[in-house]
C-alpha positions in Angstrom: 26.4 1.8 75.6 28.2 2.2 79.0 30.3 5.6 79.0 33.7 4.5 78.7 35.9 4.4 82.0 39.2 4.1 80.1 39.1 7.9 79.5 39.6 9.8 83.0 38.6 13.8 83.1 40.0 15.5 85.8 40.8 18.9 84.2 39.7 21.2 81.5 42.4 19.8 79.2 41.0 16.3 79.5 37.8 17.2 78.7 39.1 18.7 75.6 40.8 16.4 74.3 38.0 13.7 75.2 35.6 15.8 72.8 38.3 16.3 70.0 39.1 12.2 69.6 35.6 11.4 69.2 32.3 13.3 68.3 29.3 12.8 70.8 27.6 10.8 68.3 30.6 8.3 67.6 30.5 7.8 72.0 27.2 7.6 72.2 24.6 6.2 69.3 21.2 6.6 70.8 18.2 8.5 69.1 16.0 8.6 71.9 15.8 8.0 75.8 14.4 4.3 75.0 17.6 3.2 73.0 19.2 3.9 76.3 17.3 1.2 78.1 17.4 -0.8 75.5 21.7 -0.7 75.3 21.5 -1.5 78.9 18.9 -4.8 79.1 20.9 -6.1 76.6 24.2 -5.8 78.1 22.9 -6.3 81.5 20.0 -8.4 81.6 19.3 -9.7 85.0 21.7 -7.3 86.9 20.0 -5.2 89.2 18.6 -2.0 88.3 16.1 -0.3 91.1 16.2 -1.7 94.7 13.4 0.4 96.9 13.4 0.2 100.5 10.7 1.5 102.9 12.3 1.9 106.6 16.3 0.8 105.9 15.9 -1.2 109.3 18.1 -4.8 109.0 15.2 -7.0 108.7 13.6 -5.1 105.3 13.0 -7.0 102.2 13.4 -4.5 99.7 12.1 -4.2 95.9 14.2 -5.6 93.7 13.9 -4.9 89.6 16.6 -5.7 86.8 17.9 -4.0 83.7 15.8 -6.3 81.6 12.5 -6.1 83.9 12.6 -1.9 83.9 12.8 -2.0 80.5 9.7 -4.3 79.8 7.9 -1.8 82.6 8.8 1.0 80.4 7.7 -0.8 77.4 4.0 -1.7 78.9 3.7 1.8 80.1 4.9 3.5 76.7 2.4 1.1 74.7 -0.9 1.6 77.4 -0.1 5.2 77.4 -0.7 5.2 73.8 -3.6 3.0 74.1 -5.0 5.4 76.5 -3.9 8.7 75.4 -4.0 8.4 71.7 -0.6 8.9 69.5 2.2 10.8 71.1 0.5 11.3 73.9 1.0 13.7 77.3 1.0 12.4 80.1 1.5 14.2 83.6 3.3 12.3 86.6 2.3 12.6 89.9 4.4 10.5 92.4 6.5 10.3 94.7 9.4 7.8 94.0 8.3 4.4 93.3 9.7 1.7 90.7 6.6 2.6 89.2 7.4 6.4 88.8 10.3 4.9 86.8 7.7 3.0 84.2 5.7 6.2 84.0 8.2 8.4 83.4 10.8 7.0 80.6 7.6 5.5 79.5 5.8 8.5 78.7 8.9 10.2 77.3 9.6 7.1 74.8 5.1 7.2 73.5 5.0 10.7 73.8 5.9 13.6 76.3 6.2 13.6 80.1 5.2 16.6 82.3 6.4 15.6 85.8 4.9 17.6 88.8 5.2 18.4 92.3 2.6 16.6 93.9 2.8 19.4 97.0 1.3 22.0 94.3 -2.5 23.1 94.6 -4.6 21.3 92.1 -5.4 24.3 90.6 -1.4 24.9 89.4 -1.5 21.0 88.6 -4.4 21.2 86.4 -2.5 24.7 84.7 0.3 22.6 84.2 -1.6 19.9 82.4 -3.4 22.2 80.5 -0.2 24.2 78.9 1.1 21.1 78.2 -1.4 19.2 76.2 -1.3 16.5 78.5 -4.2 14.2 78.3 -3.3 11.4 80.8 -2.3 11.9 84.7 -0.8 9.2 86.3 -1.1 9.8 90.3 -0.7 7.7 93.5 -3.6 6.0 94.2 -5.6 6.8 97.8 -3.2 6.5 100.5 -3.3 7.5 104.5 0.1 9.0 103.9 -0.7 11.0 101.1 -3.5 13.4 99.6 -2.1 13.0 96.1 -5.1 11.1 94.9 -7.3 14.0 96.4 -5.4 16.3 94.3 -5.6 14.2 91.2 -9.2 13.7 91.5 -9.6 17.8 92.0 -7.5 18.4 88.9 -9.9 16.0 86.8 -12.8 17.8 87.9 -11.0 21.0 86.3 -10.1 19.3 83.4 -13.2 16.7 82.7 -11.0 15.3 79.4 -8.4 14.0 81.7 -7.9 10.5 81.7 -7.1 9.1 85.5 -4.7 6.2 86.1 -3.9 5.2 89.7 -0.8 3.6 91.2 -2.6 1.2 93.7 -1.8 -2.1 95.1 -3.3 -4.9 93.1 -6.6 -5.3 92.9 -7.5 -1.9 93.8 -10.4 -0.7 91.4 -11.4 2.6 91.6 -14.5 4.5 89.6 -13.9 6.0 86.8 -10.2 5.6 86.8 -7.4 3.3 85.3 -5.2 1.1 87.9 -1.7 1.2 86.3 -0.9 -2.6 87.2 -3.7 -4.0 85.2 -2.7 -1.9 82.3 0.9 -2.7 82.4 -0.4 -6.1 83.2 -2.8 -6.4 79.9 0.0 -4.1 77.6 3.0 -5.9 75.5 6.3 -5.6 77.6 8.4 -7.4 74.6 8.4 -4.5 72.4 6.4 -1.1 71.4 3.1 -1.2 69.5 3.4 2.0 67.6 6.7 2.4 65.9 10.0 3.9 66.7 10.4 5.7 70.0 10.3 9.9 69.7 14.2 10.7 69.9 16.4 13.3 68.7 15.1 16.7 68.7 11.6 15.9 69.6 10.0 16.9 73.5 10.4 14.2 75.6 9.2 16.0 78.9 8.3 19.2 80.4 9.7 20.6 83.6 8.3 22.6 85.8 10.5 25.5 87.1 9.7 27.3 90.9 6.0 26.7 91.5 5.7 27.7 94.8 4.0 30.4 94.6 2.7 31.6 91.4 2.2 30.1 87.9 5.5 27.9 87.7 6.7 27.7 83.9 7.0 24.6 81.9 10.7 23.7 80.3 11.3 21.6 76.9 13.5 18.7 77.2 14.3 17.2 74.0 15.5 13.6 73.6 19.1 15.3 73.0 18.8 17.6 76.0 18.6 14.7 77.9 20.7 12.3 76.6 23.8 14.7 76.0 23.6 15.6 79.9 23.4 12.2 80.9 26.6 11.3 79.3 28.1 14.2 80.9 27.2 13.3 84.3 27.8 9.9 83.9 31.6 10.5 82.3 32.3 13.2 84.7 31.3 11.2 88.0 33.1 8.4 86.2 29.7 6.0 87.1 30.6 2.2 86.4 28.0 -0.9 86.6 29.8 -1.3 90.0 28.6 2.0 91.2 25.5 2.1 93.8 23.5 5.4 94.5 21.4 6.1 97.2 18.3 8.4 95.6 16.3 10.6 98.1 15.4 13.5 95.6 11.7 13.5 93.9 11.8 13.0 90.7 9.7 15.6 89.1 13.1 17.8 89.4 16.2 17.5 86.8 18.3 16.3 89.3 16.9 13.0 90.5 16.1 12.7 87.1 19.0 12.9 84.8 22.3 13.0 87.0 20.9 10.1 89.8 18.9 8.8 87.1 19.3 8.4 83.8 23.4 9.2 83.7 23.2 6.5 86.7 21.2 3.6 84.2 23.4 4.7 81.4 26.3 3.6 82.9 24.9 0.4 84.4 24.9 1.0 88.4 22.5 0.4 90.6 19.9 2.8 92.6 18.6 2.6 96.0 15.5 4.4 96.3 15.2 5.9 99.7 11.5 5.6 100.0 8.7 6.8 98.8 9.5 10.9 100.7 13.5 10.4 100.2 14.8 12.8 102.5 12.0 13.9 103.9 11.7 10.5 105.7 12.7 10.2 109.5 13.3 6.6 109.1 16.0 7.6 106.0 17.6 10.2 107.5 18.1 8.0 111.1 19.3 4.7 109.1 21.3 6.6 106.1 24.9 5.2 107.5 23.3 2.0 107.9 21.8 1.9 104.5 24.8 2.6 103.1 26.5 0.0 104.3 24.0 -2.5 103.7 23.7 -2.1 100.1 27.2 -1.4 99.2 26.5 2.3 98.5 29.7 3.4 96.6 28.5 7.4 96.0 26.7 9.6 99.0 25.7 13.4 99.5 22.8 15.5 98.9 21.7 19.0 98.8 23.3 21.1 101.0 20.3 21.1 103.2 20.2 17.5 103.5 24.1 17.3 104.4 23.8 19.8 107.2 20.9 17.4 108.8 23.1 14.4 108.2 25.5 15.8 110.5 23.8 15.0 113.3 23.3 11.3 112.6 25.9 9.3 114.4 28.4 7.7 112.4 30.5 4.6 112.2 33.4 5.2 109.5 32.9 1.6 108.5 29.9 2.2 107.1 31.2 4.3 104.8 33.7 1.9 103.8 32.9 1.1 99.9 32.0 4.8 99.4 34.3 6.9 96.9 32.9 10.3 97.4 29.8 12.3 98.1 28.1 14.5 95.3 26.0 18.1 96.5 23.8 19.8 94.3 20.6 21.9 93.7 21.9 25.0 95.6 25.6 26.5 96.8 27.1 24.3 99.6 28.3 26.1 102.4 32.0 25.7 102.9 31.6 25.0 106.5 28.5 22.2 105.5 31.5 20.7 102.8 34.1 21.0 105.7 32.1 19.0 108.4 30.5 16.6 106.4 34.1 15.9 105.0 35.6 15.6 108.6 32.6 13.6 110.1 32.5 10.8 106.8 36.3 10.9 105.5 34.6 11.5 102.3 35.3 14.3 99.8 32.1 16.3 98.4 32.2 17.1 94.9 30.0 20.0 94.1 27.6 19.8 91.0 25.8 22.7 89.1 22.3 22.2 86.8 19.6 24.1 85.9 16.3 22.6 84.5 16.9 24.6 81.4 19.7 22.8 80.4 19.4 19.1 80.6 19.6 19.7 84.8 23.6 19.6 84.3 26.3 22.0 83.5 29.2 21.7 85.8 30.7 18.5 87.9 33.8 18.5 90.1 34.7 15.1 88.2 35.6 12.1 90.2 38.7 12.0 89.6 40.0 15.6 89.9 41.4 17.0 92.9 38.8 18.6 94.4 38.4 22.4 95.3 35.8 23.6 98.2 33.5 26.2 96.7 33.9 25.1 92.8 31.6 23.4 91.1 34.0 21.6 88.8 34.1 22.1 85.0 31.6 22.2 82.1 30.4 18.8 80.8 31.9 17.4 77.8 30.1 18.8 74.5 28.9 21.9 76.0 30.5 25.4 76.5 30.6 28.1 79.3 31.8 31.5 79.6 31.1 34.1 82.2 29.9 37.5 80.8 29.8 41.4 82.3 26.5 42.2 84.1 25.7 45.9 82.1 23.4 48.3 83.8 19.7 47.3 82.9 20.8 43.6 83.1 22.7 43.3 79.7 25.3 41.0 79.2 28.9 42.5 77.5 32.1 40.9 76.9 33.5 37.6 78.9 35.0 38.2 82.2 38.8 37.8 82.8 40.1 34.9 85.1 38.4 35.2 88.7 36.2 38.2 87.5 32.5 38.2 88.3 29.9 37.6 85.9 26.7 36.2 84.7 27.3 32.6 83.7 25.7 31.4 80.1 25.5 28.3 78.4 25.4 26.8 75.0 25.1 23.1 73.1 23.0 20.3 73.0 21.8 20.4 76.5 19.8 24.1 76.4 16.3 23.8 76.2 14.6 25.0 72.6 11.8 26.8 75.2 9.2 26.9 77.2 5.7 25.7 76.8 3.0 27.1 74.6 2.9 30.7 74.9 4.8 30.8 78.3 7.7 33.6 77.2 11.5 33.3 77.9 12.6 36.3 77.2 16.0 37.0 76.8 16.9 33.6 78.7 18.0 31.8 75.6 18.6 34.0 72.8 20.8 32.4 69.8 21.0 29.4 71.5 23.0 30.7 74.4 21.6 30.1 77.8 21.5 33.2 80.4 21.6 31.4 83.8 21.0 34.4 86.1 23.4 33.3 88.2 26.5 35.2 89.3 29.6 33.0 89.0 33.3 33.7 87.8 35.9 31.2 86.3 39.6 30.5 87.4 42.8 30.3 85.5 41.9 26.6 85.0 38.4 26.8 84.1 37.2 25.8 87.1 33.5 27.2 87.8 32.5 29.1 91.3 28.7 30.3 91.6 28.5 33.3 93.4 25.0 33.3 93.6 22.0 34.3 92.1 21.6 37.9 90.6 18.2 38.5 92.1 19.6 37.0 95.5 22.1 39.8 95.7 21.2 41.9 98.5 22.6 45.7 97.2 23.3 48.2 99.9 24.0 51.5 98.6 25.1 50.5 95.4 27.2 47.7 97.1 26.6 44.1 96.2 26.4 41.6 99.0 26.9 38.2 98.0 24.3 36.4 100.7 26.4 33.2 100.5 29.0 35.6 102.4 27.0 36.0 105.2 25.2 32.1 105.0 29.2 30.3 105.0 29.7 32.8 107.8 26.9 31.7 110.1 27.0 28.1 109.5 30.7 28.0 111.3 28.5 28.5 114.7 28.2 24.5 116.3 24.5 26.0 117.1 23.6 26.5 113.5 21.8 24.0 111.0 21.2 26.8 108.4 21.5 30.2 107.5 19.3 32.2 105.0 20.3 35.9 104.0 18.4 38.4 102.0 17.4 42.1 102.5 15.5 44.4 104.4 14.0 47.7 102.7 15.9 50.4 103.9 14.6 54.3 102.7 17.9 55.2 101.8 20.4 52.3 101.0 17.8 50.5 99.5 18.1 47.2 101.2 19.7 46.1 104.7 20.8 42.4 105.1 19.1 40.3 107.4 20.0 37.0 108.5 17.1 34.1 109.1 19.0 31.1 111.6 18.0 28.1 112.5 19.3 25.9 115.5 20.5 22.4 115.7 18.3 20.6 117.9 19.0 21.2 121.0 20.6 23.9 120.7 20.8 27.5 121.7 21.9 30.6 120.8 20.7 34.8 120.5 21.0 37.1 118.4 23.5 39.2 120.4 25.6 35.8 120.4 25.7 35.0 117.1 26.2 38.6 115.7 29.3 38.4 118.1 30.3 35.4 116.3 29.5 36.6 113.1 31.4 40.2 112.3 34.5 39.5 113.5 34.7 36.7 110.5 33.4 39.0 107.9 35.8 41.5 106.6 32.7 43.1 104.4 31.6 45.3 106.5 28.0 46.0 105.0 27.3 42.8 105.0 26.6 42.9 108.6 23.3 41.8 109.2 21.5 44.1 110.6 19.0 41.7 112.2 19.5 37.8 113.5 15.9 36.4 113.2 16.5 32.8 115.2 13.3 30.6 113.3 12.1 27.2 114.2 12.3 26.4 110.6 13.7 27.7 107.3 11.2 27.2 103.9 12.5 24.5 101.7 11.5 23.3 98.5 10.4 20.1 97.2 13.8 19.5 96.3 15.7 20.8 99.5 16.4 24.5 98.3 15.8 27.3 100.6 12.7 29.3 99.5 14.3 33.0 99.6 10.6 34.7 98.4 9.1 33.4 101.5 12.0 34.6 103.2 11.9 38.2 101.5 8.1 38.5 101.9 8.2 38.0 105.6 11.4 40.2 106.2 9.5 43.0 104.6 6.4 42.5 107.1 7.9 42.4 110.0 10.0 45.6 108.5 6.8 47.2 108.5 5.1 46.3 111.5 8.6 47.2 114.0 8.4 50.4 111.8 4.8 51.2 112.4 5.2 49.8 116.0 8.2 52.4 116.8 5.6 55.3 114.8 2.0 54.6 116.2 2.2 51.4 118.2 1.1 48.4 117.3 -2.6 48.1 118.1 -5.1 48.0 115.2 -2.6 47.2 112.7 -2.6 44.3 110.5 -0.1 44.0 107.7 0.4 41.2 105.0 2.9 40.7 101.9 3.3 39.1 99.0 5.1 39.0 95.9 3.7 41.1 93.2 2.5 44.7 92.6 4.5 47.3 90.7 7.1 47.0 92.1 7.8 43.6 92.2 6.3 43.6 96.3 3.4 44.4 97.0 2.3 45.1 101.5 -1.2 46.0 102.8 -1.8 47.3 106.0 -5.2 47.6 107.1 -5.4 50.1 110.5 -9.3 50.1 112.9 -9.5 51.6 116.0 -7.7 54.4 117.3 -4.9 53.6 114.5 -7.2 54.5 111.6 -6.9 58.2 112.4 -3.6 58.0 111.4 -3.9 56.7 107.6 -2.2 59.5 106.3 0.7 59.7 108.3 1.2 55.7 107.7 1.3 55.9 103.6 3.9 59.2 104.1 5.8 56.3 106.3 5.8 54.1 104.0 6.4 56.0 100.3 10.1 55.3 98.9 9.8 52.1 100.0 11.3 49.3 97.4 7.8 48.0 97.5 4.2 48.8 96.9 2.1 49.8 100.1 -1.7 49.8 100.4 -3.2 51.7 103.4 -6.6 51.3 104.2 -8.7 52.1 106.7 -12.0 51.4 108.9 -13.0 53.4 111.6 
């Protein structure tokens, strides 16, 4: 059922009428995420579907799979799953991206339920996962010199004894006690399932994990629907064809590799080029990414922001960029200086995206065929709805915002997830079927969307909100800068300070005197001066290419506290470590000996009106 190209969006008024000529079930007839894979074998057959490549250098042989053959892998792995698992069952992923990770994921989803997971998570929040979930199978890569995945799964089991272990090895690999995942899709009917109809509609057909970190990361219901409605969305806003190739570097236990350069990509019929096993986080990817593209006709680049800014240092022939029609960027606010250089260095446009996992991993899309604007994420997706509400004091939501007036952004339709797992609570995150995103964001005259960040990234000085992004765009104008990270400082009396966290291009230089030069002049904002330039070797990112802001936080407010207890009572004898918790949402111990463990008392009076929660103790 290939979303239909005839039928451009490039506005609001497009998208409206798109949904008022036809319903979403007269465009699209699929129950379930199987019927999807099914509509696409058939039309496609031998076309190809998945091509993986290892290094990108000219003389690889790459993977090749069709339409036809992912579809009898999903079909083995849907019917051994059930073999193995029982009816319906759970089944937790844990791999990085292989043509197998494919089989085991719309596989699990079309027996039973999938529950994805960061494989760089401690076993311990693995085996939690599994356990909320229900899951009774893990699939996991099998032992690898590359990898301590397997290490991890085998850790997990030994927490959960009822798991059942299936390993992703090379043929012929046996292990004790586990299930290789060739033989089974071997010995398992690839023609058609063994149980019945595929789950579909309304049912769960995966759990995502949210954050995870640090912490007990929180599961997310995807429904058949969820899924599916989001897909079309992506897939009619990007305006993907069967012509269309996609390079894929993001993991695919997150929404984003998922549905919009997965599923909304297979929907429509193109063709993906998984960029190795570590995407991104390959050398060998990021040095032959031109190349690559070239080589396999890609016709759609980008990344998250954090990849784009790292892509700016790979040399460049324009030619190789010859069949590509724009660039996509996702998973966090791009920079406008990151858009503006990767735009001048490729000739290609970069249409921003915005997702959250609680809602199908899509919201917004700067369509294909829109003019583009810098800084906007585009419009809502067909069959959904958006509005931007008033932030209330105590975090209430009022009345929608006027054009261009700051909100919170919320969400409603098929896309928004029924929940989370088990007895994890949401709150007030979905409350009547309306969506609270927590993230700051107004709308134009057009309907245009522009985040504005997150409302627990604001850094508030004094009552005054400081939109870090300000400071970030700012920053990354500076040729020595690969990325900027702003949050706040505890400060006695306005609360919180902004700091800034930099980090250098490679051979580069710059200091902090230099770069607040650069800096203020360019902001207009006054108090968003930072008030400190901490120059880093490296920034925290997630699995997905995010910048980790609580590990940023947490180590602003130590070394906060040790320059403070420096400039009181020196430094000698102290010892102070952070982390997020307590009552107050932070939680810093300080642990004096020696000479400074007289002065106990004098340290807790320091520290009291603090924004966080402070432990002295003492040993003589």
């Amino acid at each position: 059922m290939p979303v239909e190209r005839q039928f451009q969006l490039r506005n609001l008024t497009d998208i409206e009428r798109f949904e008022t000529e036809k319903t979403f079930a007269d465009r699209c007839s699929a129950r379930s995420i199987y019927d999807l894979f099914v509509a696409s074998a058939e039309r496609l057959g031998d076309r190809i579907a998945l091509t993986a490549i290892s290094t990108g250098e000219d003389d690889e042989t790459p993977r090749e799979i069709s339409y036809r053959d992912l579809l009898a892998g999903i079909t083995a792995a849907a019917n051994s799953f059930t073999g193995i698992g029982g009816p319906q069952p759970g089944v937790g992923i844990l791999l990085p991206h292989l043509i197998e990770t494919h089989f085991a994921l719309w596989g699990a989803e079309t027996a039973g339920f999938a529950v994805p997971i960061n494989f760089l998570l401690q076993p311990e929040n693995i085996a939690q996962l599994l356990r909320t979930s229900g899951a009774r199978v893990l699939v996991a890569l099998g032992p690898s010199p590359q990898s301590d995945i397997w290490e991890k799964a085998v850790a997990v089991s030994r927490l959960l004894p009822e798991l059942k272990l299936i390993h992703v090895s090379p043929p012929n690999v046996e292990i004790d006690g586990a299930i290789a995942f060739p033989a089974a899709l071997k010995s398992a009917d690839s023609r058609k399932l063994g149980f019945g109809r595929a789950r579909g509609r309304d049912q769960i057909a995966a759990y995502f994990h949210t954050g995870g970190t640090t912490g007990s990361p929180k599961l997310v219901a995807h429904t058949h629907r969820n899924q599916i409605v989001a897909a079309f969305g992506g897939a009619a806003m990007l305006g993907y064809t069967e012509s269309d190739v996609l390079p894929h570097g993001l993991p695919m236990f997150h929404v984003a590799g998922t549905i919009c350069c997965g599923l909304a990509l297979f929907m429509a019929g193109g063709r993906l080029i998984v960029l190795s096993p570590s995407g991104y986080r390959n050398p060998l990817m990021v040095r032959n990414i031109w190349k690559i593209l070239k080589r396999h006709g890609a016709t759609i680049s980008g990344g998250v922001p954090t990849v784009m800014s790292t892509l700016l240092d790979v040399p460049l022939d324009r030619d190789d960029l010859s069949k590509v029609r724009f660039a996509i960027s996702g998973g966090a606010a791009a920079p406008r200086a990151v858009v503006e250089q990767y735009e001048k260095k490729t000739g290609v446009q970069v249409h921003e995206l915005f997702g959250m996992t609680e809602c199908g991993g899509l919201a917004t899309i700067m369509p294909a065929d829109a003019d583009r604007v810098i800084g906007s994420v585009g419009f809502r997706l067909p069959y959904t709805r958006l509005s931007v509400r008033k932030l209330l004091s105590g975090g209430s939501l009022g009345d929608e915002c006027r054009p261009n007036e700051i909100g919170v952004l919320t969400i409603s339709g098929p896309t928004v997830t029924p929940g989370y797992c088990g007895n994890q609570d949401s709150g007030d995150l979905v409350r009547n079927g309306v969506l609270d995103s927590g993230d700051l964001a107004y709308m134009d005259e057009a309907g245009r969307v522009y985040i504005a960040g997150r409302a627990k990234d604001l850094i508030i000085r004094s009552g005054h909100n400081i939109d870090p992004l300000l400071i970030e765009e700012t920053l990354q104008q500076h040729e020595a800068v690969s990325i900027a990270a702003a949050v706040g400082e505890p400060d006695k009396y306005a609360g919180e300070l902004p700091v800034c966290y930099v980090m250098l291009k490679p051979g580069a230089n710059a200091t902090e005197d230099e770069l607040r030069a650069f800096a203020e002049p360019r902001m207009g904002e006054r108090p968003a001066w930072p008030k400190h330039y901490y120059i880093v070797p490296s920034i925290p990112i997630t699995g997905v290419g995010k910048i980790f802001k609580p590990e940023l936080r947490i180590d602003a407010v130590r070394r906060f506290v040790l320059r403070t207890l420096g400039q009181a009572i020196g430094d000698a004898g102290v010892e102070v470590s952070a982390a997020l918790g307590g009552k107050r949402g932070m939680r810093v111990e300080v642990k004096l000996s020696g000479p400074s463990a007289a002065q106990t008392a004098a340290v807790r009076a320091l520290l009291d009106g603090y924004s966080f929660e402070a432990i002295v103790e003492s040993s003589a």
